[in-house]
Each structure stands twice: as C-alpha cells, then as structure tokens.
C-alpha positions in Angstrom: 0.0 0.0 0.0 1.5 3.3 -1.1 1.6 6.1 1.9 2.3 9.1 -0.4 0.3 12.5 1.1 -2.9 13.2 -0.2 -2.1 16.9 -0.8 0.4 19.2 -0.9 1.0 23.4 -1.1 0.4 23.1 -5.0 -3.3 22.2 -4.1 -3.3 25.6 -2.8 -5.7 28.0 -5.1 -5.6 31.6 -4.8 -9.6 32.4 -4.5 -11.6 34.4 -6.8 -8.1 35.4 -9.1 -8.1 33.0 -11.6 -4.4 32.0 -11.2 -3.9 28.2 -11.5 -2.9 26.3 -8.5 0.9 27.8 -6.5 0.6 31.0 -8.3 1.7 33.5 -6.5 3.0 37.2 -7.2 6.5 37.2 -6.3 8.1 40.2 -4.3 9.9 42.2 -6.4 13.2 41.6 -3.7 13.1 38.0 -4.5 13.5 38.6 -8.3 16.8 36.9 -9.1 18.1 33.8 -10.2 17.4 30.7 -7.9 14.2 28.7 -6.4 11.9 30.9 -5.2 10.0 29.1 -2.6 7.1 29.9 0.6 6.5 28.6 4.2 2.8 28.5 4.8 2.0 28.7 8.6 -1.5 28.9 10.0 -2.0 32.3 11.6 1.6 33.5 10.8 1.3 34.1 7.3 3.4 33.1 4.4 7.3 33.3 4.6 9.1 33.8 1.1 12.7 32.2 0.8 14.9 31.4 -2.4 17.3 28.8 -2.3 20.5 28.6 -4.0 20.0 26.0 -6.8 24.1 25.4 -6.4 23.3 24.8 -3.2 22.1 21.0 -2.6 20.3 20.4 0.9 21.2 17.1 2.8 18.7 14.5 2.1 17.0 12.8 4.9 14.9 9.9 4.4 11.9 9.7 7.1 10.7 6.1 8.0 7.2 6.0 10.3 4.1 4.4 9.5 1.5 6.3 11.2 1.0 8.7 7.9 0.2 12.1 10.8 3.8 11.7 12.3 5.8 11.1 9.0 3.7 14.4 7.7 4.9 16.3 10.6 8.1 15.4 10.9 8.7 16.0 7.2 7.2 19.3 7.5 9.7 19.8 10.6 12.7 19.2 8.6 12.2 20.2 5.5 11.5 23.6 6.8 14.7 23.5 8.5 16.1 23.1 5.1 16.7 19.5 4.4 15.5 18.0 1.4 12.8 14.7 2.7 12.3 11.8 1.1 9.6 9.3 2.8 8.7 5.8 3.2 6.3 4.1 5.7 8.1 1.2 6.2 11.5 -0.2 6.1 11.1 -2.4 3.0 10.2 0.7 1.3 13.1 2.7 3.0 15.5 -0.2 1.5 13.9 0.5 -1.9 14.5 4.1 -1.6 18.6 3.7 -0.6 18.8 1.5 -3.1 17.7 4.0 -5.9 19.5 7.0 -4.2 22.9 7.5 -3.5 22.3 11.0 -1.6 20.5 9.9 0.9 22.4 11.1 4.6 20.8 10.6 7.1 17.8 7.7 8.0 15.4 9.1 10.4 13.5 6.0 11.6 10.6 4.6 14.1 11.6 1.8 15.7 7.9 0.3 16.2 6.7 -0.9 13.1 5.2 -3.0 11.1 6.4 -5.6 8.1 9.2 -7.2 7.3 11.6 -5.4 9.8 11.2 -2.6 12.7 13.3 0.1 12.8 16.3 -1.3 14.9 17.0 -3.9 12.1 16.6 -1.7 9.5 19.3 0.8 11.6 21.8 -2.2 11.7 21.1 -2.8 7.9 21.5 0.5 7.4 24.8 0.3 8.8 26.0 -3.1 7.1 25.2 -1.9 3.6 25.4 2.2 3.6 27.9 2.9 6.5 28.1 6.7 5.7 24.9 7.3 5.9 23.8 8.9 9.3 20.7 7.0 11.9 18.4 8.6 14.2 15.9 6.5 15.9 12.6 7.5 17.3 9.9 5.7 19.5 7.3 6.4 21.8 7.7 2.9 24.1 11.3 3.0 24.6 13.5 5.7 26.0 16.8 4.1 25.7 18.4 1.9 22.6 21.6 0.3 23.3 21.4 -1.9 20.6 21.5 0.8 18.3 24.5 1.0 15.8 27.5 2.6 16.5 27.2 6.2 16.3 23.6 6.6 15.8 21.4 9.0 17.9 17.8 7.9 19.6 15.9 10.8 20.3 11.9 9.5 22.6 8.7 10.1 21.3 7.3 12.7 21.4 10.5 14.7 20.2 10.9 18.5 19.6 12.0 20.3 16.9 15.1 21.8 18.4 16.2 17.7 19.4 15.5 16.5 15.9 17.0 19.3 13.7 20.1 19.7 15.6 21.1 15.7 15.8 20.4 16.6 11.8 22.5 19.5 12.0 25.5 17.7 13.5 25.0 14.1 11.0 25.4 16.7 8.0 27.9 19.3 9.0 30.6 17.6 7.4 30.2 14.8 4.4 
C-alpha cells in the first residue's frame, strides 16, 4: 500500500483570481536567479525564501508508518532546510537507498510493522550504507543500546530543536 500525502502546497488556489494552482505574485526583492519558494503557517502568514540552486540540501529519508507523524516530521525538517524523502516502512526505505545515493541521514521509528522494525533496519542500514547517518525514534522505549554505532535515539514525542540539531550535527561535514 503506497503512503504518499494526499495533498500538498500546489493544491493551494488563490480564491476568486483565476491563477492556476501555486501562483503566487513574487516580491519584487526576491526577483533573481534561484528557487523561489514559501513557508505557509496557519496564523503567521506566508514566509518567502529562495534557495540557491548550487546549493544541494542534505537528504533525509523519514521512515514512520502512522502517515500524521511522517507528515509532521517531514514538514519539521524540510523547513529547517533538508530536502525529505519518505517511506512508511523499512522495506520501502531499503527500496529508496537502493535507488538513491544521496540519501544522509535515515530518520526511523523503531515500532513498526512488516518485514523489519526500525532497529533492524538501523543495523542494515549500517552493514550496507555505512556513511549514511541514523536517528531513531519511539514512543515505548526511551533508551536503545542496541542501536549501531554512532547513531542517535531521540523518545517520542521529540521537539523540533532535538531532531534538527542531531540533523544538524549528521550533516555538518560529508
């Protein structure tokens, strides 16, 4: 069963204008070369950024099968400026790091269901893509020994400062 999201910001329509869906008038001060991008917040308006196109963000591939976590923790680092990539399940995670070699760090439940939870897909992880960074998550457990060697476990339910700066420190050298 696929777990892609329903809908995204290009759903967005500006009422009554017309403009096909993720129009938007762009400030004259972010006219330049680049990706011109927004962060949508309820109540706090709309954020414009560009990114520099020569400029690639660390990829982080989210595993966690309850769909409302993996959509909030994508939101929570992508807006901290990581590109996210997203599976619901470690099969599916394998499948993605097989197909991508820029994928840095995993950030993974550990409860879940199919073919492997999240502490043996750390540990295969490890075995076949030792570069690539672990952090671990779950709700029922607040300490993993059995963890790889240097990966991070941060409990459920994490904050945003916790998550993006374990992020911060997998990616601040290649």
């Amino acid at each position: 069963m696929p777990c892609g999201r329903v809908g995204t910001a290009r759903d967005i329509r500006k009422k009554e204008t017309g403009q096909p869906p993720g129009t938007f008038h762009i400030p004259p001060s972010l006219e330049t070369s680049g990706h011109i991008g927004f962060s949508a917040r309820f109540g706090l308006g709309i954020t414009w950024f560009m990114e520099d196109l020569e400029t690639p963000r660390p990829v982080v591939l989210i595993v966690e099968d309850e769909f409302l976590i993996r959509m909030h923790a994508a939101e929570m680092i992508s807006d901290a400026g990581f590109e996210v990539v997203e599976a619901c399940n470690a099969d599916q995670a394998i499948a993605i790091l097989e197909s991508r070699a820029d994928v840095r760090v995993v950030f993974t439940d550990i409860q879940m269901p199919g073919s492997m939870n999240g502490l043996k897909l750390a540990h295969a992880v490890r075995h076949r893509w030792p570069p690539v960074h672990i952090i671990a998550t779950s709700a029922y457990v607040t300490t993993l020994d059995d963890l790889p060697a240097g990966s991070a476990f941060v409990p459920k339910p994490y904050n945003e400062r916790r998550i993006v700066g374990a992020l911060h420190a997998f990616t601040a050298s290649p």
